[in-house]
TIPAMAR-895599 format. One record per atom (N, C-alpha, C): residue in one letter; x, y, z. Coordinates in steps of 0.1 Angstrom, whole numbers, plus 2048, in hexadecimal, padded with zeros to 3 digits. Example, Ala and Ser with C-alpha at 12.3 -4.5 7.8 and 13.67 -1.06 7.14 Angstrom:
A8847C784E
A87B7D384E
A8847DF84E
S8807EA847
S8897F5847
S88180084F
This chain:
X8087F4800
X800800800
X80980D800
X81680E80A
X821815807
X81D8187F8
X8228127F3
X8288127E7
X8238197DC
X8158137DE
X80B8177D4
X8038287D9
X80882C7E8
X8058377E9
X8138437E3
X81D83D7E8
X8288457E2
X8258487D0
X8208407CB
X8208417BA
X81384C7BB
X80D84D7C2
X7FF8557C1
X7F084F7C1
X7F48427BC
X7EC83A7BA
X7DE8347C1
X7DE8377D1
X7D78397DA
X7D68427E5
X7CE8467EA
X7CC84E7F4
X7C8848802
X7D184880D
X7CA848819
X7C2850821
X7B284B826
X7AB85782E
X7A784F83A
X7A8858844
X7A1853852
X794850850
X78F84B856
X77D843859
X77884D860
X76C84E85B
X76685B865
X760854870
X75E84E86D
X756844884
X76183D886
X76F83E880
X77983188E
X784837889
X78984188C
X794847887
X7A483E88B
X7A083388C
X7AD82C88E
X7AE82087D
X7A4826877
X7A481C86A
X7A5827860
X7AE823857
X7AE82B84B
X7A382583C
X7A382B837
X79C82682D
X7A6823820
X7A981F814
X7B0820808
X7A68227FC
X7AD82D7F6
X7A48337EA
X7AB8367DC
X7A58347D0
X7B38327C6
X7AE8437C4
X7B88497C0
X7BB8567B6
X7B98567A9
X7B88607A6
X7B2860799
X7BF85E790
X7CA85E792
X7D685378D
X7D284378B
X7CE842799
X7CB83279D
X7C382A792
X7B7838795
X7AC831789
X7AD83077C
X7B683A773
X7BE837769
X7C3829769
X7CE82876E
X7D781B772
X7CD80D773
X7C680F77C
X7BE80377B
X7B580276D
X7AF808767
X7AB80675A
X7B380274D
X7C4807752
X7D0802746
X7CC7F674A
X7CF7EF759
X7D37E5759
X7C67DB754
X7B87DC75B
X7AD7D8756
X7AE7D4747
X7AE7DF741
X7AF7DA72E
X7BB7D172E
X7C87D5735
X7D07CD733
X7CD7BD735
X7C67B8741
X7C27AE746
X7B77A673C
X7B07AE737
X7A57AA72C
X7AC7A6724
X7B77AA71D
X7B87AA70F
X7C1798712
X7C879771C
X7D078D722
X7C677C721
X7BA78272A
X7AE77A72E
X7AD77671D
X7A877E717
X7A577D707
X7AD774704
X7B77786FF
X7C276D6FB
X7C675F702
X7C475F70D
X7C4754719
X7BA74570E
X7AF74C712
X7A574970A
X7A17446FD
X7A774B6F4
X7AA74C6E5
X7A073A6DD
X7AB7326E4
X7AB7266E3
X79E71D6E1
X79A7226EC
X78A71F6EF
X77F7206E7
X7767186E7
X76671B6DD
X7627236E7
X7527276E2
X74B72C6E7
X7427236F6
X74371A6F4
X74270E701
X74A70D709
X756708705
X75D70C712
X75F713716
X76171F713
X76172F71A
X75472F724
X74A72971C
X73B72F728
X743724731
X743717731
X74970773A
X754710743
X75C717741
X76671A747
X765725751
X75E73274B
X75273A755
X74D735762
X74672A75B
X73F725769
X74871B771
X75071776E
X75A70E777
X76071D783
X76772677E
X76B733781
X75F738791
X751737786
X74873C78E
X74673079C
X74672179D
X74371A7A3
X75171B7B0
X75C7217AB
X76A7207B3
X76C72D7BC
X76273C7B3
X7607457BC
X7577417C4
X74C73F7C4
X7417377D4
X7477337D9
X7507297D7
X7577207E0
X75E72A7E6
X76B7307E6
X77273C7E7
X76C7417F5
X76074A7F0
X75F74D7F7
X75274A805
X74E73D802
X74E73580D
X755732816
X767730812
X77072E819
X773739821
X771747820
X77A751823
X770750831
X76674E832
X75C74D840
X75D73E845
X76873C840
X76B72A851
X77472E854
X77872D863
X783726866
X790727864
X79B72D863
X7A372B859
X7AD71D85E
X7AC717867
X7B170A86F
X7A8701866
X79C6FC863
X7926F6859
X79A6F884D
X796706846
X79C705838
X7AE700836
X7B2701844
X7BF6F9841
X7C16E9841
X7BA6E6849
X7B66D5848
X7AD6D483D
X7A76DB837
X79F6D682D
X7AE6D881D
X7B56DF81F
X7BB6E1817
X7C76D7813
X7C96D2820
X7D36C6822
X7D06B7821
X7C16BA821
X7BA6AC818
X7BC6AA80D
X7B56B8806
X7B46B87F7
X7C46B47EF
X7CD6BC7F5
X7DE6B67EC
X7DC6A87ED
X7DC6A17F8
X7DF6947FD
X7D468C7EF
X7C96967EF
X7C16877E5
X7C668F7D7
C-alpha cells in the first residue's frame, strides 16, 4: 500500500465513526491505471481463450463460477477446517 500510495496511486482517509481505521481510495491516477491494466487483462483473457469454441468458453465460465461459491464459502470457516480440508484434498 506504501507503494502504491508513493506512485499516487491511492489515497489514504480516516473513517469518520472509528478514526483508528483508515479507508483506501484510488486517485484519479489509480483509476486510469486500473482501466490500462483492465483492458490489459481482457485482451490476455481473450487470447488465453482463443482456442476455445463457443461451449467451452460458456463450460469454463461456469466451472470458474462454481470455484467462486466455493471460495467464498471458505473465506467464512474456520481457517484450522479449511486447512485440514486442504491437506485432504493434496493427499487424494
Amino acid at each position: 500500500m506504501d507503494r502504491l500510495e508513493r506512485h499516487g496511486l491511492i489515497e489514504r482517509r480516516r473513517d469518520n465513526s472509528d478514526h483508528r481505521v483508515f479507508r483506501l481510495y484510488l486517485t484519479e491516477k489509480g483509476r486510469e491505471q486500473n482501466k490500462r491494466n483492465h483492458s490489459s487483462w481482457l485482451g490476455f483473457v481473450g487470447d488465453l481463450l482463443s482456442p476455445l469454441g463457443d461451449d467451452e468458453k460458456a463450460e469454463y465460465l461456469n466451472i470458474l463460477k462454481k470455484l467462486d461459491k466455493k471460495a467464498l464459502f471458505l473465506e467464512k470457516m474456520p481457517k484450522k477446517r479449511v486447512k485440514t480440508m486442504l491437506k485432504i484434498a493434496r493427499k487424494n
